[in-house]
gemmi code that builds the backbone of each chain (N, CA, C; Angstrom):
import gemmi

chains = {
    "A": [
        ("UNK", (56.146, 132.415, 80.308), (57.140, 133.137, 79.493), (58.411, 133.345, 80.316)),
        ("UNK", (59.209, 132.965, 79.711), (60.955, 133.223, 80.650), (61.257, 134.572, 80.192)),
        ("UNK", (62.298, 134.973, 81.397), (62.658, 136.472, 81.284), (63.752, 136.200, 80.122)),
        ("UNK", (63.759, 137.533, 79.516), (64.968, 137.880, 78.721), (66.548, 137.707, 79.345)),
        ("UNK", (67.213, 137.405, 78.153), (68.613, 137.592, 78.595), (69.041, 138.753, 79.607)),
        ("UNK", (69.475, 138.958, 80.647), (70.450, 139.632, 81.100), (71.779, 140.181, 81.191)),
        ("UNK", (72.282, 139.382, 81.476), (74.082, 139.283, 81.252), (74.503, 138.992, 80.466)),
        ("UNK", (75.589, 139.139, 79.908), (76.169, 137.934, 78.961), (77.986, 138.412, 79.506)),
        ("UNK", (77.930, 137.257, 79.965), (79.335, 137.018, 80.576), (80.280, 136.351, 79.845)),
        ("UNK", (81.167, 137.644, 78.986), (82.342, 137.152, 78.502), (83.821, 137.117, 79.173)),
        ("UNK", (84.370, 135.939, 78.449), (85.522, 135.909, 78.732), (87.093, 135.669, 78.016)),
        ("UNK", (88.089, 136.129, 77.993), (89.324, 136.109, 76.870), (90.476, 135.614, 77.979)),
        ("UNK", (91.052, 134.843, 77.439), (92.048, 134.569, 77.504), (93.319, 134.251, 76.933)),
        ("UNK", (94.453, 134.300, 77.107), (95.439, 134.262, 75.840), (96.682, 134.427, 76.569)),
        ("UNK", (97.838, 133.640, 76.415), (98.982, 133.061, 77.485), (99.657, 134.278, 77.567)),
        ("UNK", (99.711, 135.305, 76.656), (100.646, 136.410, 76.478), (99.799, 137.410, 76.861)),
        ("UNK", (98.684, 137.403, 77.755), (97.822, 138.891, 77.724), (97.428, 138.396, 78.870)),
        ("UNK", (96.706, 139.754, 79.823), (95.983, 139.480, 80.853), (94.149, 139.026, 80.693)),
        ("UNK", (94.148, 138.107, 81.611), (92.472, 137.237, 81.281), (91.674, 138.694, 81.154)),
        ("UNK", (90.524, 138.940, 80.339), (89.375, 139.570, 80.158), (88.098, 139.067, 80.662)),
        ("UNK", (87.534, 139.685, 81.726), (86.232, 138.535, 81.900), (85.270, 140.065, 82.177)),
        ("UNK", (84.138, 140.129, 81.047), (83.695, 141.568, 81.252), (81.861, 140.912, 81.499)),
        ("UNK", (81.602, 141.554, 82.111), (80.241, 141.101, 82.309), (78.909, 142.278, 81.935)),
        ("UNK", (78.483, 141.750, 80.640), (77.985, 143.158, 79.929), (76.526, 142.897, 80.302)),
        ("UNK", (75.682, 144.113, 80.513), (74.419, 144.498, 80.644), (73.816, 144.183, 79.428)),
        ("UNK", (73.165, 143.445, 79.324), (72.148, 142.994, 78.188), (70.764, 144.116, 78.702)),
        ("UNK", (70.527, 144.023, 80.146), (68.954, 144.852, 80.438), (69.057, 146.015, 79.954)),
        ("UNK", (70.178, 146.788, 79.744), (70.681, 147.842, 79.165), (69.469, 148.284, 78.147)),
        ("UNK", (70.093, 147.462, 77.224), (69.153, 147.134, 76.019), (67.986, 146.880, 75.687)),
        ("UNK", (67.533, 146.336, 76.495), (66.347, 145.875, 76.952), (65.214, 147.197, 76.289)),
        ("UNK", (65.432, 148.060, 77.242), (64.382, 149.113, 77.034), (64.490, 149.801, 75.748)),
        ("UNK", (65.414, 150.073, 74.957), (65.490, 150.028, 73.449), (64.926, 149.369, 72.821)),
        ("UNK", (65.267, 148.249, 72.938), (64.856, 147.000, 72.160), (63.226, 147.213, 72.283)),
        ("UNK", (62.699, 147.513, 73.454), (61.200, 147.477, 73.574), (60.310, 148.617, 72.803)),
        ("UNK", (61.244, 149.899, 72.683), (60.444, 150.634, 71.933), (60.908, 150.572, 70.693)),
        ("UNK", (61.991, 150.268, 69.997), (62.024, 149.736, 68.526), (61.011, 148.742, 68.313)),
        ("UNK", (60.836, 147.769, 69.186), (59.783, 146.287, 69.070), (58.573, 147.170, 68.683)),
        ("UNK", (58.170, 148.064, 69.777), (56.708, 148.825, 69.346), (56.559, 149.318, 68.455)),
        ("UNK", (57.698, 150.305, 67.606), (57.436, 150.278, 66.813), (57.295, 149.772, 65.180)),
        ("UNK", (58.624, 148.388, 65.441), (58.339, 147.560, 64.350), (56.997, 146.983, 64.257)),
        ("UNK", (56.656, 146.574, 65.285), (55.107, 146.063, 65.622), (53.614, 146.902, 64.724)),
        ("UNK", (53.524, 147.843, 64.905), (53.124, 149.176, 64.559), (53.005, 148.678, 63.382)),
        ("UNK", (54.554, 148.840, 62.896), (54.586, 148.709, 61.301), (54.353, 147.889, 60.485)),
        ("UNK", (54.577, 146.264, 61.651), (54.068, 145.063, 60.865), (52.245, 144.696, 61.111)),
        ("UNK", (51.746, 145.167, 61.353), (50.209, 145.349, 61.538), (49.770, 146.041, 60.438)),
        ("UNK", (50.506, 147.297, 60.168), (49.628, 148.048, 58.958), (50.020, 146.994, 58.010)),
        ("UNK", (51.210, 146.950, 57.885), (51.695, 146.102, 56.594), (50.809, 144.621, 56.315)),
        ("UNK", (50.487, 143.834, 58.122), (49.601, 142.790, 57.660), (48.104, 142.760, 57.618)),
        ("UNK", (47.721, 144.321, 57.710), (46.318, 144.708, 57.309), (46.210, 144.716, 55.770)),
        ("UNK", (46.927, 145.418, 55.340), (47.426, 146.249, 53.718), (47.077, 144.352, 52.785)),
        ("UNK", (48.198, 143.977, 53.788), (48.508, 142.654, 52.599), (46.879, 141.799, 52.719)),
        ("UNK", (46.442, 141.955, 54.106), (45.536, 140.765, 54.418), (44.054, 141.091, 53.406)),
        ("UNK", (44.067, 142.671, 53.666), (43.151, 143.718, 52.825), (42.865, 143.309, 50.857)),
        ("UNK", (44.343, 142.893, 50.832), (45.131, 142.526, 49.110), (44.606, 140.943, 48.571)),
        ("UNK", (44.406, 140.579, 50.101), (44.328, 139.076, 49.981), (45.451, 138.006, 49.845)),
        ("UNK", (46.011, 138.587, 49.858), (47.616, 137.587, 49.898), (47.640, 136.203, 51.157)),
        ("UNK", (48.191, 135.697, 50.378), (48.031, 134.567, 51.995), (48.789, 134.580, 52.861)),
        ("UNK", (50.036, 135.108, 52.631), (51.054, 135.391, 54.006), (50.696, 136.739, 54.128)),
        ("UNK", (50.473, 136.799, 55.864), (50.336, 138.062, 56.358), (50.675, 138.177, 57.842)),
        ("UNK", (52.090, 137.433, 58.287), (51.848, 137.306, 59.676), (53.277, 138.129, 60.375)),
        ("UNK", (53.660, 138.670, 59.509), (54.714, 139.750, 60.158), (54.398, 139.899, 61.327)),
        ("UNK", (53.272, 140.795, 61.930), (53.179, 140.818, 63.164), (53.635, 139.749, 64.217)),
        ("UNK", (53.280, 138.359, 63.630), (53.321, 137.416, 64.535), (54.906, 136.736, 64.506)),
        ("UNK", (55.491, 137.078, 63.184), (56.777, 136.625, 63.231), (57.937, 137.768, 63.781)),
        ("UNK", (57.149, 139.041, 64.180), (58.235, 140.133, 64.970), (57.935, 139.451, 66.224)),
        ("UNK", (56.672, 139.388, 66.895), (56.592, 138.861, 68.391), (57.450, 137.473, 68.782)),
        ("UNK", (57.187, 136.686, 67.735), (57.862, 135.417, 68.041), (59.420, 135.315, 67.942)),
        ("UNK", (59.917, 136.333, 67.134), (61.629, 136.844, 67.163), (61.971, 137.159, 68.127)),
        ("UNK", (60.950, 138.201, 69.028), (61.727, 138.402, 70.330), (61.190, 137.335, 71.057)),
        ("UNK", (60.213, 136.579, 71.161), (60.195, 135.544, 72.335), (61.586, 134.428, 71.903)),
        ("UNK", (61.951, 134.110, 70.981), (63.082, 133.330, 70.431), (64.459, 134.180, 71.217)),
        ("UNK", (64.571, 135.388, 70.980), (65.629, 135.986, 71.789), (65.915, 135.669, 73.434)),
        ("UNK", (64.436, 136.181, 73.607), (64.116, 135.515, 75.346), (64.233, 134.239, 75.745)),
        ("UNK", (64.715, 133.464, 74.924), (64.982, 132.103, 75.121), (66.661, 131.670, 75.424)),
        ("UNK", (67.313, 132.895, 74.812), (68.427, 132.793, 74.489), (69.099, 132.579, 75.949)),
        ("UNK", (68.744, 132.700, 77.183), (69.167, 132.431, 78.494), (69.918, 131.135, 78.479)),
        ("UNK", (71.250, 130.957, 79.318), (71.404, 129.394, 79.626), (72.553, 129.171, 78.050)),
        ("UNK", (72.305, 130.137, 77.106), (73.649, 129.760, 75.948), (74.709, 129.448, 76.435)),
        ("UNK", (75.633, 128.864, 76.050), (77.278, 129.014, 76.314), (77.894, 128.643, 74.888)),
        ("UNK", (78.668, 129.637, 74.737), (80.017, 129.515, 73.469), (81.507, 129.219, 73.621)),
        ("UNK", (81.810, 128.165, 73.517), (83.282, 127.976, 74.108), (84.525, 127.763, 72.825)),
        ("UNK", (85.431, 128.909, 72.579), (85.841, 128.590, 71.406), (87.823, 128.658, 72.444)),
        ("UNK", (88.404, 127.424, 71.971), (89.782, 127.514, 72.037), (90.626, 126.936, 71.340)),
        ("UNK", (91.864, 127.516, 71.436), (92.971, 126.781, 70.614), (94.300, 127.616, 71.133)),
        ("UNK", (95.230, 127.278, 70.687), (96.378, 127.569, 71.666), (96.630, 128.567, 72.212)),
        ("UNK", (96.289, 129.729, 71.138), (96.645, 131.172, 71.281), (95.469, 132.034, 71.859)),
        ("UNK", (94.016, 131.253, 72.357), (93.297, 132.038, 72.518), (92.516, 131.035, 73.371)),
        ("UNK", (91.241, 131.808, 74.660), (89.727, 130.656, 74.676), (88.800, 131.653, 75.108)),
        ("UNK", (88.232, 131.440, 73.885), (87.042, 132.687, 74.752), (85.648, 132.016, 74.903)),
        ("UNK", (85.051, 132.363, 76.398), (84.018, 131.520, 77.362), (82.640, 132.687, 76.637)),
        ("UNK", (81.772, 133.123, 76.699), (80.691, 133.132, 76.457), (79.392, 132.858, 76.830)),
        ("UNK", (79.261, 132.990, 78.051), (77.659, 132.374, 78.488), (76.541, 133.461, 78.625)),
        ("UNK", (75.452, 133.542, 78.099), (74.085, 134.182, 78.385), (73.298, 133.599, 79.275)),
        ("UNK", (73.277, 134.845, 80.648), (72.681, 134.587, 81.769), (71.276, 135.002, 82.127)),
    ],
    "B": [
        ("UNK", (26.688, 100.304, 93.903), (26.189, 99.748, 92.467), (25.789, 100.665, 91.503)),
        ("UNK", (26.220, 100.655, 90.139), (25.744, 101.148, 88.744), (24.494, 100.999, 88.648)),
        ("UNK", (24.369, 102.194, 88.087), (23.004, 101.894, 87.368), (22.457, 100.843, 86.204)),
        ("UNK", (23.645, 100.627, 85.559), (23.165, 99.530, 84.599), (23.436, 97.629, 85.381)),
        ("UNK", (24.060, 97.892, 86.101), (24.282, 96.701, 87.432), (23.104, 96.219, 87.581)),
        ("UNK", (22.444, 97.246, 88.688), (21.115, 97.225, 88.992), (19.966, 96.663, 88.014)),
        ("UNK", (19.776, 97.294, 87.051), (19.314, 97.154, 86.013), (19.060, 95.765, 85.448)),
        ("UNK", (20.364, 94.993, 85.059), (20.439, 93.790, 84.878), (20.084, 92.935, 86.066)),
        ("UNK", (20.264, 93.414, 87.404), (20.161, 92.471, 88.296), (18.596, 92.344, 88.529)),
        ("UNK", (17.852, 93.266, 88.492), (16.337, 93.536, 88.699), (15.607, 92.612, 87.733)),
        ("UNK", (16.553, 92.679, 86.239), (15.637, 91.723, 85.564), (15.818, 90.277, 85.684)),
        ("UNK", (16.781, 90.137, 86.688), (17.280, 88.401, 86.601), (15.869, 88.087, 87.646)),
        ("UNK", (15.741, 89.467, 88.794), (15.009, 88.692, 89.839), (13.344, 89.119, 89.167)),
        ("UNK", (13.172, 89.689, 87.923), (11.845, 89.585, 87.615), (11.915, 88.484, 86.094)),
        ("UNK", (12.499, 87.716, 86.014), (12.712, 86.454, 85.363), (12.816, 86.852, 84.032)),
        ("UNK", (13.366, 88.051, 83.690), (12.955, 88.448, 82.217), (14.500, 88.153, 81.508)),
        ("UNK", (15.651, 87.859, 82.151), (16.462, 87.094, 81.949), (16.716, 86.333, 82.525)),
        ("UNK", (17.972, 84.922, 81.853), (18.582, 83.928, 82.765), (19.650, 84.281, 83.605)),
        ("UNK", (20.037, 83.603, 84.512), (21.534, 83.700, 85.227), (22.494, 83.891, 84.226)),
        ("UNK", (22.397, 82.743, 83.345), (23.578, 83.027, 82.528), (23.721, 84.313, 81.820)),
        ("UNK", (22.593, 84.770, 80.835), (22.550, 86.094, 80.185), (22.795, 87.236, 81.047)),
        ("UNK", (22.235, 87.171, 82.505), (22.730, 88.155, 83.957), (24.499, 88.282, 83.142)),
        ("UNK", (24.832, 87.190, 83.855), (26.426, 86.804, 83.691), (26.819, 87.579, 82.722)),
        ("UNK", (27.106, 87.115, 81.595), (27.297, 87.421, 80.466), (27.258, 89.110, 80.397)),
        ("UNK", (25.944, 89.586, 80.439), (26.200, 91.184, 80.381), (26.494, 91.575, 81.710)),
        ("UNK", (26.746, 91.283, 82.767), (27.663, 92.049, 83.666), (29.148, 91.926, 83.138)),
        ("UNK", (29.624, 90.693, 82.607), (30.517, 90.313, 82.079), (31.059, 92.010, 81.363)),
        ("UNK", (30.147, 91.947, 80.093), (30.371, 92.633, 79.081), (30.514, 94.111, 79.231)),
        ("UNK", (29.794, 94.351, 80.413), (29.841, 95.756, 81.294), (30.994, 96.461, 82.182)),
        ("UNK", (31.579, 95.261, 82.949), (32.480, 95.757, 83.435), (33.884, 95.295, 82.554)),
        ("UNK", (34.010, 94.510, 81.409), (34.633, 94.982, 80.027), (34.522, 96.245, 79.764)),
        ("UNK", (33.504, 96.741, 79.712), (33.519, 98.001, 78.742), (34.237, 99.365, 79.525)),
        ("UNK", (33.983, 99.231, 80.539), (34.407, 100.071, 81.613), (35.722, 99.799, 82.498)),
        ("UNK", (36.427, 98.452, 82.191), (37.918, 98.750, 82.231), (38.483, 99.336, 81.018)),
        ("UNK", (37.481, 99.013, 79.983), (38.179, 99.230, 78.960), (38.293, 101.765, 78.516)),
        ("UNK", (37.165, 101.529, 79.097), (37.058, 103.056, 79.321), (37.984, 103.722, 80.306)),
        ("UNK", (38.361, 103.436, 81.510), (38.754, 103.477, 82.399), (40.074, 103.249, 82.201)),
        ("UNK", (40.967, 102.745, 81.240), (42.458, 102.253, 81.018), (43.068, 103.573, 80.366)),
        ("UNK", (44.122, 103.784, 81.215), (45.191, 105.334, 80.538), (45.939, 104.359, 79.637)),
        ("UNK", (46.292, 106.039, 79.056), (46.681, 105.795, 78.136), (48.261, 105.274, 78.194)),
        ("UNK", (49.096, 105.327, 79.501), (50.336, 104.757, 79.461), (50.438, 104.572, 80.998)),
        ("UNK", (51.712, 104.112, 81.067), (51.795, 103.670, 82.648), (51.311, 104.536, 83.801)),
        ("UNK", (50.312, 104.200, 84.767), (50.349, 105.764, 85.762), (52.134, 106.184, 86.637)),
        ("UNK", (52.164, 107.153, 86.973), (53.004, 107.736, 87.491), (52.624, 108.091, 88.991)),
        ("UNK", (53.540, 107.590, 89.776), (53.062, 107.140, 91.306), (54.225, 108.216, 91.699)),
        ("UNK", (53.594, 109.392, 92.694), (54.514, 109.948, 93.307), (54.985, 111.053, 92.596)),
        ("UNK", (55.820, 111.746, 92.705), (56.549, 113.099, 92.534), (56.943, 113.180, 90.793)),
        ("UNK", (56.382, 113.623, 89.780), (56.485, 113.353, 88.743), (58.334, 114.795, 88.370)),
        ("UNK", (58.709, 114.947, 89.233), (59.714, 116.162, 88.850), (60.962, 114.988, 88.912)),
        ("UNK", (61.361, 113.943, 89.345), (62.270, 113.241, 88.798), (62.320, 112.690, 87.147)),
        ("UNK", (61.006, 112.858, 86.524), (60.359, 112.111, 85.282), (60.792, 113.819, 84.367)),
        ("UNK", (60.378, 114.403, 84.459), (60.435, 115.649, 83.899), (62.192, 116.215, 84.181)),
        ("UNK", (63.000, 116.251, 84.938), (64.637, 116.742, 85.375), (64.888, 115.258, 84.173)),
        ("UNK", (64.470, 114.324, 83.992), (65.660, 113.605, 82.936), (65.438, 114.170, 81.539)),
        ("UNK", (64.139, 114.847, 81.307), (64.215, 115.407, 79.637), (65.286, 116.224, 79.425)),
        ("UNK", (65.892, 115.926, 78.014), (66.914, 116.942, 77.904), (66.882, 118.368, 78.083)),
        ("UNK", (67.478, 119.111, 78.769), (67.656, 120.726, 78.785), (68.001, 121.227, 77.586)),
        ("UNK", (69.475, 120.908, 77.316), (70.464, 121.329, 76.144), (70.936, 120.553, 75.366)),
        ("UNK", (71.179, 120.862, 74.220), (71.751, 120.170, 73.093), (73.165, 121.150, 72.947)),
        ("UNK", (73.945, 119.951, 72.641), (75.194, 120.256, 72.985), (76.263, 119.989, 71.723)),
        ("UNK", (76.656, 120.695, 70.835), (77.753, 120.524, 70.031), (79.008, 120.389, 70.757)),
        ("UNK", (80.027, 119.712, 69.610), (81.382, 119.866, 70.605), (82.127, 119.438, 69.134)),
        ("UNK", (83.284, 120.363, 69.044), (83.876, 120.523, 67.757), (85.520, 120.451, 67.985)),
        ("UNK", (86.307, 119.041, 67.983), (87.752, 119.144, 68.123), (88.648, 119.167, 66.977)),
        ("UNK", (88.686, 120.379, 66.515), (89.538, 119.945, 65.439), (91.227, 119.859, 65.023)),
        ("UNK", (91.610, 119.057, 64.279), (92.830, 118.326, 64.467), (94.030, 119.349, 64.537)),
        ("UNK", (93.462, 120.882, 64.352), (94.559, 122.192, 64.364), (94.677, 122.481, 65.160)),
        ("UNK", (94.038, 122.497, 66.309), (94.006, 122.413, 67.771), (92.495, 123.569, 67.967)),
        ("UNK", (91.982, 124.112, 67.171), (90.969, 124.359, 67.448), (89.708, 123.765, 68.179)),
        ("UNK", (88.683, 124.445, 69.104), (88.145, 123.404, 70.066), (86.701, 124.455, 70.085)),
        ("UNK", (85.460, 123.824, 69.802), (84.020, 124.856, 69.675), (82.936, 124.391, 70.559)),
        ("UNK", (82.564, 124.336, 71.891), (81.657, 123.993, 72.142), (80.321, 125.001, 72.626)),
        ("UNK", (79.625, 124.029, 72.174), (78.165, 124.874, 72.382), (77.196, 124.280, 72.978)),
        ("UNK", (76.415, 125.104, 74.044), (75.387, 124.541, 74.419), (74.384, 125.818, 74.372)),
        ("UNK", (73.228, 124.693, 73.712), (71.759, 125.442, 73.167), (70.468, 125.049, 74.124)),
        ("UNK", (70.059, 126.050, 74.809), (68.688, 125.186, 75.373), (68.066, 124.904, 74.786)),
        ("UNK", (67.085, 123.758, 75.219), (66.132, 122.828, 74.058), (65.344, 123.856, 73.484)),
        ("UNK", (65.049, 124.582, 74.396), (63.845, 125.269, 74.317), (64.128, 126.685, 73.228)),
        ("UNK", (65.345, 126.945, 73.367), (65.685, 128.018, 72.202), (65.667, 127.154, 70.682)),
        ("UNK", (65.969, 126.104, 70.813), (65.833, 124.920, 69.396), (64.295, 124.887, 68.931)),
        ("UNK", (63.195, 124.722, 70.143), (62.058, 124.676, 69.704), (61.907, 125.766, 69.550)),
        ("UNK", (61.586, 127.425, 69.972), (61.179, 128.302, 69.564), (61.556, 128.600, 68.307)),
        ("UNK", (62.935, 128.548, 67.677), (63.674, 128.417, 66.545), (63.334, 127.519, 65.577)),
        ("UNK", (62.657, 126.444, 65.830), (61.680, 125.748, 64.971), (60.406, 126.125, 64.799)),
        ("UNK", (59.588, 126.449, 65.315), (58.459, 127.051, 65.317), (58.505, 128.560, 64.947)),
        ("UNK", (59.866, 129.129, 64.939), (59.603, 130.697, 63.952), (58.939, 130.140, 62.579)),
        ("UNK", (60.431, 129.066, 62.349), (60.801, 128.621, 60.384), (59.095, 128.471, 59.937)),
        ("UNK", (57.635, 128.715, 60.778), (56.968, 128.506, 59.962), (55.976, 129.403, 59.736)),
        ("UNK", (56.800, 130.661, 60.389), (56.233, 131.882, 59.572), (57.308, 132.797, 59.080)),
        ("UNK", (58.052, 132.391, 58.496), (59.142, 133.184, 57.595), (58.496, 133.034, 56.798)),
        ("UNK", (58.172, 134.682, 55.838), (57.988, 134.650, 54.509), (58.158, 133.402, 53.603)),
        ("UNK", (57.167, 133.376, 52.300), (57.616, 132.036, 51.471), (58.441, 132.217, 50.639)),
        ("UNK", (58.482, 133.971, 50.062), (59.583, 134.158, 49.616), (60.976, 133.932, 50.096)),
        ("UNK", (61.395, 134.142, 51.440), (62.563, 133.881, 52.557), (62.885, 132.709, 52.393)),
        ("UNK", (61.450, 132.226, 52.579), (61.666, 130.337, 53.062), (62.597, 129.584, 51.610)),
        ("UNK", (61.862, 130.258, 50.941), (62.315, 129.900, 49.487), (63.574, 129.896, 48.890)),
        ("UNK", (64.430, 130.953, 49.361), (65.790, 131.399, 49.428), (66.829, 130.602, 50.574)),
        ("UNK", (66.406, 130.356, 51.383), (66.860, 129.380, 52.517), (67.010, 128.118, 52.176)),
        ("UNK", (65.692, 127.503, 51.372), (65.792, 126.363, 51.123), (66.927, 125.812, 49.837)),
        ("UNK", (66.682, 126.943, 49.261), (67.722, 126.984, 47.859), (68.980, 127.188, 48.718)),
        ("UNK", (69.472, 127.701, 49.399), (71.203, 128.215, 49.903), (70.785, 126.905, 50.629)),
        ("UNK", (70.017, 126.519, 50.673), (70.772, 124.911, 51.776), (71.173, 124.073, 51.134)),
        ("UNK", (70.177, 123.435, 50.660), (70.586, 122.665, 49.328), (71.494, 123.117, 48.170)),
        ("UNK", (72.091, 123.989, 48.136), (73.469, 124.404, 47.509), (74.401, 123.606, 48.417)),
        ("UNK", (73.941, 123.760, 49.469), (75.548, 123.199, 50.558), (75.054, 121.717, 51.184)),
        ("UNK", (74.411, 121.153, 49.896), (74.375, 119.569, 50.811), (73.008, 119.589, 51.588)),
        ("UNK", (72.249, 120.796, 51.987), (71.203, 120.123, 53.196), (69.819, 120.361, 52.449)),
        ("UNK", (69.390, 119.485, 52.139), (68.041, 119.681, 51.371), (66.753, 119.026, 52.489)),
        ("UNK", (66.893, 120.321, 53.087), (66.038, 120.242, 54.009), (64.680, 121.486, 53.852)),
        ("UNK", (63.583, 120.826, 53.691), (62.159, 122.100, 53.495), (61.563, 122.358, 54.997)),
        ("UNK", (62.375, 123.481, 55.242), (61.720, 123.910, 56.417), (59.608, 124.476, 56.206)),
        ("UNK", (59.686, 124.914, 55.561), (57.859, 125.150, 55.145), (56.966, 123.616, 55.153)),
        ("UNK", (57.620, 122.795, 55.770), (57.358, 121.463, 55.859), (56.937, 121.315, 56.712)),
        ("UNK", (57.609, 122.256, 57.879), (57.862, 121.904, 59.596), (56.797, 122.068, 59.903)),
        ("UNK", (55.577, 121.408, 60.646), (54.119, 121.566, 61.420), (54.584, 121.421, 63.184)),
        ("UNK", (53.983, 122.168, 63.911), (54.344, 121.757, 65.269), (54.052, 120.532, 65.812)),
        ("UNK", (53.069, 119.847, 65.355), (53.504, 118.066, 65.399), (55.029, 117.643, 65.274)),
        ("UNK", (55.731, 118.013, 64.150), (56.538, 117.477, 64.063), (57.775, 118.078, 64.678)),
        ("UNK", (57.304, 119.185, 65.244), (58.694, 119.685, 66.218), (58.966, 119.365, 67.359)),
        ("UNK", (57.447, 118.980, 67.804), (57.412, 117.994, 69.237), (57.835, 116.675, 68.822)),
        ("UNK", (57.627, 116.085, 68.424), (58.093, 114.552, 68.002), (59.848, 114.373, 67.665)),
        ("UNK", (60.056, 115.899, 66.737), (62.058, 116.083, 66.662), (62.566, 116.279, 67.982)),
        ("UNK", (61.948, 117.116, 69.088), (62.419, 117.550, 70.361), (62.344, 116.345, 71.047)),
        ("UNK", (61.573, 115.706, 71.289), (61.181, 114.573, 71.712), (62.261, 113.173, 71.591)),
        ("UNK", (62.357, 113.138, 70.294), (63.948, 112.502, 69.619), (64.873, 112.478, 70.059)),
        ("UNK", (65.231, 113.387, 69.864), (67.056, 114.561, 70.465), (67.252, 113.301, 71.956)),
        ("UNK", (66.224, 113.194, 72.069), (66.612, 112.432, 74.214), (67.459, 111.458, 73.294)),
        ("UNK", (66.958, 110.602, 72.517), (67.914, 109.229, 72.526), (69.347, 109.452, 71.095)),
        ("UNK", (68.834, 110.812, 70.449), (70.065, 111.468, 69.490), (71.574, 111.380, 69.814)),
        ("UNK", (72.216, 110.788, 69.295), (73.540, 111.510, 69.493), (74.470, 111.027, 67.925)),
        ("UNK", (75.395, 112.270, 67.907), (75.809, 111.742, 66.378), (77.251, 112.520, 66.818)),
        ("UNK", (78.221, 111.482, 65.815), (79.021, 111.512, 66.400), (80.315, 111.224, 65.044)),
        ("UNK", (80.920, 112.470, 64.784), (81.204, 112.338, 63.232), (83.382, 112.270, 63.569)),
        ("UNK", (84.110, 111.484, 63.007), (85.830, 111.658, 62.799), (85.903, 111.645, 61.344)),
        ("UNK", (86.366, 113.034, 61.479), (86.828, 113.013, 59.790), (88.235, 112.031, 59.637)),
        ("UNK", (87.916, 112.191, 58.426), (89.918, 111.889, 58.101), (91.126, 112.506, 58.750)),
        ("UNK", (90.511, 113.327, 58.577), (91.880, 114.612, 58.966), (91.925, 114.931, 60.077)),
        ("UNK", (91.375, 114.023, 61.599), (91.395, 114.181, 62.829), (90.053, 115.249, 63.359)),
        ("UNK", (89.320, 115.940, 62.544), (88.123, 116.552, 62.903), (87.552, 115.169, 63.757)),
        ("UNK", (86.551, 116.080, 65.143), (85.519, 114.737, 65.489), (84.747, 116.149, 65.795)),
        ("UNK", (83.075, 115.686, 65.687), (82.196, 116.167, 65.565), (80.797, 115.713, 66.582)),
        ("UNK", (80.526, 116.162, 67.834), (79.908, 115.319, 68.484), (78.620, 116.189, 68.631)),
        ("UNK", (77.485, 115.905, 68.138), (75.963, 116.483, 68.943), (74.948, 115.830, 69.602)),
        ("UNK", (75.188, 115.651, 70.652), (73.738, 115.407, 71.811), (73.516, 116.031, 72.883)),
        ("UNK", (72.572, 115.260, 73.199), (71.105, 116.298, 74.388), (71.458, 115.661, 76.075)),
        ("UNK", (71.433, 116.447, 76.724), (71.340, 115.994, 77.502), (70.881, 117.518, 78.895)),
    ],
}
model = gemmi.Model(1)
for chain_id, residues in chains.items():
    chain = gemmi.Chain(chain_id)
    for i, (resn, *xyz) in enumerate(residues, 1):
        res = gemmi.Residue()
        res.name, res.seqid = resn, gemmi.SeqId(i, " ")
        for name, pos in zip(("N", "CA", "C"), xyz):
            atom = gemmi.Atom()
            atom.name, atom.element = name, gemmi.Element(name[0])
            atom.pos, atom.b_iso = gemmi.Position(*pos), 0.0
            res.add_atom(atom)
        chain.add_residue(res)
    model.add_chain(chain)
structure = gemmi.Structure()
structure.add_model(model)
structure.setup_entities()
C-alpha cells in the first residue's frame, strides 16, 4: 500500500504579479479525513448489513468507501500544468 | 536416472521389450518432460528491474490549444488502475446515470462491463497507446504512457 498524498505543491504565476509557490499540508488532513473515514465506514456496514439482510444484490458500500480512499492514496506523483499568456499554474501532488 | 528411465531400461535387459520400443518410449518420455518443463515465455537472465523501469509509470495528456491555452497532465498508471477498478462497485443505480451522461456526450462506454481481466489487459495496452488528435482550429490533443 503507498502512503497518502502529502504535499501538494502549488504554483502561480502571472507577468504582472509576484510568482506564488505555496506548499500546502495535505497530512494536515489526513487525521480528519481518518475519523470521518471511520465513521462513514460505520455507516456503510450497517447500511450493507440492512441491504444484504433485504437481499438486494448490491451491497458493497463498505468496500467502495475503502477503495475511494485507497484511490486518493494513489493520487501521489499527479502534476497539473495549466498556461496561457496571462497566467501558469504548476500543481504537483507529492 | 528417472524412475520411469530405469523402468524401461530394466525391461529391455529382462527382454520384455525390444531396443527399438526401449527407444521409442524413452523417446516419448523425455518429450513429455520438455514438454512439461517449457515456460511459458522467454526466461529472464539477470536483474529483472531494467524489464519492470520500462513499464509505463504515467499517462500523460497534453492539450495546446490554438488560443494560447496549454493543459498538461500527468496521471500515475496506478491511480488509472485503482480508478478502474472502483467503476465496478459504484452503485447500478450511479453506474446507470454515468453511463447515460456519457453517451449524451458521444462516449458510449459501459463501465459495469469493466472485469479486472480487462483492466489489466487496458493497462497493459497504454505501453504501445498513443493518440494524437489536430483539430481544425489549431487544437492538438496528445495522450500517452510513458
Amino acid at each position: 500500500m503507498s502512503l497518502p498524498p502529502m504535499i501538494l505543491d502549488l504554483r502561480v504565476a502571472s507577468p504582472d504579479r509576484r510568482p506564488v509557490h505555496l506548499w500546502l499540508p495535505l497530512f494536515l488532513l489526513w487525521p480528519f479525513a481518518l475519523a470521518l473515514g471511520v465513521l462513514a465506514l460505520g455507516v456503510a456496514l450497517v447500511a450493507d448489513g440492512v441491504l444484504l439482510l433485504r437481499g438486494r444484490r448490491y451491497h458493497h458500500y463498505t468496500v467502495l468507501l475503502a477503495r475511494s480512499f485507497a484511490v486518493l492514496g494513489e493520487t501521489r506523483g499527479t502534476v497539473i500544468r495549466f498556461s496561457n499568456e496571462k497566467t501558469a499554474i504548476d500543481m504537483t501532488v507529492h | 536416472m528417472s524412475e520411469e528411465r530405469s523402468r524401461i531400461l530394466s525391461l529391455l535387459a529382462g527382454g520384455k521389450i525390444t531396443a527399438a520400443e526401449a527407444e521409442r518410449l524413452l523417446d516419448a518420455l523425455e518429450a513429455s518432460k520438455g514438454a512439461a518443463a517449457e515456460p511459458a515465455g522467454p526466461p529472464i537472465h539477470g536483474d529483472p528491474g531494467p524489464l519492470i523501469a520500462a513499464l509505463p509509470r504515467y499517462l500523460y495528456v497534453k492539450v495546446l490549444a490554438a488560443n494560447g491555452d496549454n493543459v498538461d497532465v500527468k496521471i500515475p498508471i496506478v491511480l488509472v488502475r485503482s480508478g478502474l477498478k472502483l467503476t465496478s462497485l459504484i452503485p447500478p443505480l450511479a453506474m446507470d446515470k454515468i453511463n447515460d451522461t456519457m453517451s449524451e456526450h458521444g462516449m458510449s462506454v459501459d463501465f459495469s462491463n469493466f472485469k479486472p481481466e480487462d483492466i489489466d489487459e487496458l493497462i497493459g495496452g497504454l505501453r504501445d497507446m498513443e493518440v494524437n488528435v489536430d483539430a481544425k482550429n489549431g487544437d492538438t490533443v496528445r495522450v500517452y504512457c510513458a
